[in-house]
C-alpha angles and dihedrals in degrees: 000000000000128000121337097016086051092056101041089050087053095054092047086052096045080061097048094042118108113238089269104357085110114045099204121008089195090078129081114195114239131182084333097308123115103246115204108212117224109226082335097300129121113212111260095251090052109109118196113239138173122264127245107238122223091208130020120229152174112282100194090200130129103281095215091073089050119105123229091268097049086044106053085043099053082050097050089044092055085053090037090056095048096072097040084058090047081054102046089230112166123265111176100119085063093078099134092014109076139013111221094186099056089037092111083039091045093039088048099052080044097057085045096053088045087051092050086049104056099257124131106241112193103148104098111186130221118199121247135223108276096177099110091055130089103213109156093116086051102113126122122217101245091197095049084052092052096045099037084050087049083051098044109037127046091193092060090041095054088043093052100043084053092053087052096054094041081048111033140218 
């Protein structure tokens, strides 16, 4: 995506943003560096790349738009959750992040994406006891995660850009 198409994907994208889901719409994310974008153009050498997360999360998006990659890390973190919650580990610095409560709902659409997907799911998930944990401000925006994934992963973006054209608008 150079030029033009960089800049008429930015301006679909300036009409789909939640008002501050995105900080600043001038940057583009690459090899895991923030990119500023000079008049909306990306030099003609930039590459768009995905970012390294720090921390993985729940996306809470269709499955069915997440990369391999996406896909696969929303499952691990699920797994990866469940101990921490077995443990009684802290996680407080998730709010946004995660949703304890839909993690067997969440698990359950993933496997079946990875099913329909060839992959060989064998991880089923039970889910914990959540009791000693206050999670009423664990929801995660639906729409940030939509618009920060369309920023971060070509690979979404392209999937996601082919299930609208199959859809519609």
């Amino acid at each position: 995506m150079h030029g033009i198409a960089t800049e008429v994907w930015l301006q679909s994208l300036r009409q789909k943003v939640v008002t501050g889901a995105i900080v600043a719409m001038n940057i583009l994310y690459e090899k895991g560096n923030v990119v500023p974008l000079v008049n909306n153009k990306i030099k003609e050498n930039k590459r768009i790349n995905t970012i390294k997360e720090k921390n993985m999360r729940m996306w809470m998006i269709d499955p069915a738009i997440l990369c391999r990659r996406h896909l696969l890390g929303e499952h691990g973190e699920i797994h990866k959750h469940k101990h921490n919650f077995e443990k009684g580990h802290s996680i407080k610095g998730r709010k946004g992040q995660i949703e304890p409560l839909a993690m067997k709902y969440r698990h359950d659409e993933l496997a079946e994406e990875m099913t329909k997907r060839g992959f060989n799911h064998k991880s089923p998930y039970e889910m914990p006891d959540l009791s000693m944990y206050d999670l009423d401000d664990f929801v995660v925006d639906k729409n940030k995660s939509m618009n920060d994934l369309m920023l971060r992963c070509e690979y979404c973006r392209n999937k996601n850009q082919k299930k609208e054209l199959k859809n519609g608008p």
